[in-house]
C-alpha positions as CSV (number, residue, x, y, z in Angstrom):
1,X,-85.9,-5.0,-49.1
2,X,-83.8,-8.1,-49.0
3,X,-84.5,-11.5,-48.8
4,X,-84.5,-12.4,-45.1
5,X,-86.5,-9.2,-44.1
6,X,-89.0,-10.1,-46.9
7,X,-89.7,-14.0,-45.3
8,X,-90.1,-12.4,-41.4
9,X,-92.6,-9.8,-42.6
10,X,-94.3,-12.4,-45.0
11,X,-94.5,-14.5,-41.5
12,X,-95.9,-12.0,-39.7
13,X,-98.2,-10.7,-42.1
14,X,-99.8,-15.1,-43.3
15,X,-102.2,-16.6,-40.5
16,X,-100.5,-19.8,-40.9
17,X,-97.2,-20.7,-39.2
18,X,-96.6,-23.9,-41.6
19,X,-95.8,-20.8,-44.5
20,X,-93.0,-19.7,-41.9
21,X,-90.8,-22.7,-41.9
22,X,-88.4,-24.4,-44.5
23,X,-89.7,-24.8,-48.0
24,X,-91.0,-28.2,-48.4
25,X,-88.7,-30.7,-50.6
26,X,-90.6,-32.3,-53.5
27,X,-90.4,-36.0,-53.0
28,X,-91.8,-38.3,-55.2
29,X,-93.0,-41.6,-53.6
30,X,-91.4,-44.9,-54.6
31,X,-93.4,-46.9,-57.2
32,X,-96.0,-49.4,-56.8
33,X,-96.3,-52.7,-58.7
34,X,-99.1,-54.3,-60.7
35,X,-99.6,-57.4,-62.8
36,X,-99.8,-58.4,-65.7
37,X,-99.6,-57.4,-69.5
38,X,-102.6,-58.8,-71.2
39,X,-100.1,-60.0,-73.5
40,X,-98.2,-62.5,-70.5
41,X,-101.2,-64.4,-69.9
42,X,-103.8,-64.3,-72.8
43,X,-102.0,-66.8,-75.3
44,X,-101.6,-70.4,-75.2
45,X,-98.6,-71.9,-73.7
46,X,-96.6,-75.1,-74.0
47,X,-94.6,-77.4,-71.8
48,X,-90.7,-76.1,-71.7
49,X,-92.0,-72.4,-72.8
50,X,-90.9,-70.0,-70.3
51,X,-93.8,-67.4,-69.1
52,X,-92.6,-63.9,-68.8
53,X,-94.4,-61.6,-66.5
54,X,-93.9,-58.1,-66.8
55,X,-94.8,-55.6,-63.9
56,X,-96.3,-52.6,-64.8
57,X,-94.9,-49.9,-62.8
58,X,-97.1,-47.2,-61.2
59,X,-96.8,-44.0,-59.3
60,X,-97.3,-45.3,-55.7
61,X,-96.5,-45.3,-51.9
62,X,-94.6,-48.7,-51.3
63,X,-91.0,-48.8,-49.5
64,X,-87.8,-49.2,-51.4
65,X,-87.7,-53.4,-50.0
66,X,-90.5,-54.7,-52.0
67,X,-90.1,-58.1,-53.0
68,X,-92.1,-59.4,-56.5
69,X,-93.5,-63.0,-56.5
70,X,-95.1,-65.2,-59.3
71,X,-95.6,-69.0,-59.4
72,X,-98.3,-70.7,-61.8
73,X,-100.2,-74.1,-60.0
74,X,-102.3,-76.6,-62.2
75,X,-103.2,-78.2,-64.3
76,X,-107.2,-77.4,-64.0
77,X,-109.8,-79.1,-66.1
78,X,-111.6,-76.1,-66.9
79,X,-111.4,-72.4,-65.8
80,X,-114.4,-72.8,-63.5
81,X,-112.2,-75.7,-61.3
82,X,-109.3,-73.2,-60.9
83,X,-111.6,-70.2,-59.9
84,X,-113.7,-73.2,-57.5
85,X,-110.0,-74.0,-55.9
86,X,-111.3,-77.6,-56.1
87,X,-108.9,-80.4,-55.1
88,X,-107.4,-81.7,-57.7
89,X,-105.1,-85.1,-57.8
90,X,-101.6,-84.3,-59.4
91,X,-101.3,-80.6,-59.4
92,X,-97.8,-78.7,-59.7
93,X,-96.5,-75.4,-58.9
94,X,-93.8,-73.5,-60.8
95,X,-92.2,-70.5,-59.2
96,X,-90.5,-67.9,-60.5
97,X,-87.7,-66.5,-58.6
98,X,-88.1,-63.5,-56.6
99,X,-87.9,-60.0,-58.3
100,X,-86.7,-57.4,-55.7
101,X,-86.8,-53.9,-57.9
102,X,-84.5,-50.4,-56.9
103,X,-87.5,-48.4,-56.6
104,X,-86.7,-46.3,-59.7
105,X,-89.5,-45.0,-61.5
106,X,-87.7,-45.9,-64.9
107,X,-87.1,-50.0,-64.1
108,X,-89.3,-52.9,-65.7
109,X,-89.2,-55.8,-63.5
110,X,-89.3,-58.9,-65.2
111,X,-90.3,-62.7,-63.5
112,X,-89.8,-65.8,-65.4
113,X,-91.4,-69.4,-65.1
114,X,-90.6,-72.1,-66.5
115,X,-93.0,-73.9,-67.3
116,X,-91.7,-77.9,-67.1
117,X,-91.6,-80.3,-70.0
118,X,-93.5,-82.8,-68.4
119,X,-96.3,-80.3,-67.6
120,X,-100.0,-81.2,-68.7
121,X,-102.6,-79.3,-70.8
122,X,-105.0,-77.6,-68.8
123,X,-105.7,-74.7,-67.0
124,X,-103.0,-73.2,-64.3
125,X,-103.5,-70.2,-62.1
126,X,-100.6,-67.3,-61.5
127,X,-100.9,-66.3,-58.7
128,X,-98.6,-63.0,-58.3
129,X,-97.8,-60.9,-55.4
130,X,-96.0,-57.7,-54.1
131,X,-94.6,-58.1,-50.4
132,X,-93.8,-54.5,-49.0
133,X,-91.0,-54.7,-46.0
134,X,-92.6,-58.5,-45.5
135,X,-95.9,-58.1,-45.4
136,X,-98.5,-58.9,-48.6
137,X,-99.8,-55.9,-49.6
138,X,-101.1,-56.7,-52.7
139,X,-102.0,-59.9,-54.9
140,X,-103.6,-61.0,-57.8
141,X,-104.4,-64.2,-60.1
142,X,-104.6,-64.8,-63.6
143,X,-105.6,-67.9,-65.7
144,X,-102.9,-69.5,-68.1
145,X,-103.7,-72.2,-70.5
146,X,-101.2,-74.5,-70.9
147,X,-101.9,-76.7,-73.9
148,X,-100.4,-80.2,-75.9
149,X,-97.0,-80.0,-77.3
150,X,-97.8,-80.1,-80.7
């Protein structure tokens, strides 16, 4: 029997209509982004050192016009003022510029800070976030110590 006579008695012969049409393409869903390494953010930094983020790419369902964001705002006296948000006098922000990945499973998106020469010891937040076709659809924050040029 050939082919085509085999799929129209197959059809007739499976309860479900869905086994009748077109076989179903294998698509694999673009991936989603996470950060960071433990290694970006749990070691000292000093003013004028640049901080590399590195996204960690995962299996995922986000559209092929995501946008990657990072920026790092301090200096904090201590870990428990960052994760307070208190107000403190004289704080600075240093962004990274914006990381917009291809989607391929294979890429390793990089962001970069520099952190300025002028900046002061203490405690900064990174603050990192995936915008999906313009929306937020995921963020997270990190603490980065920033400490006295030696």
């Amino acid at each position: 029997m050939n082919s085509p006579r085999r799929r129209l008695l197959s059809c007739l012969v499976v309860p479900l209509l869905a086994a009748c049409g077109a076989e179903p393409s294998e698509t694999v869903p673009p991936p989603a982004y996470t950060c960071c390494a433990d290694l970006d953010v749990d070691k000292p930094y000093h003013p004028g050192q640049t901080l590399t983020v590195r996204w960690t790419v995962e299996p995922g369902s986000t559209s092929s016009q995501v946008e990657l964001t990072a920026h790092l705002t301090g200096p904090y006296g201590t870990v428990d003022d960052l994760k307070a948000a208190s107000a403190v006098p004289g704080l600075v922000t240093f962004t990274a510029i914006p990381v917009r990945p291809a989607a391929d499973s294979g890429e390793r998106p990089v962001s970069t800070i520099v952190i300025g020469p002028d900046a002061e010891p203490g405690f900064y937040d990174l603050v990192t976030s995936v915008i999906d076709g313009g929306n937020a659809t995921s963020s997270g924050s990190s603490v980065v110590q920033v400490a006295a040029t030696q």
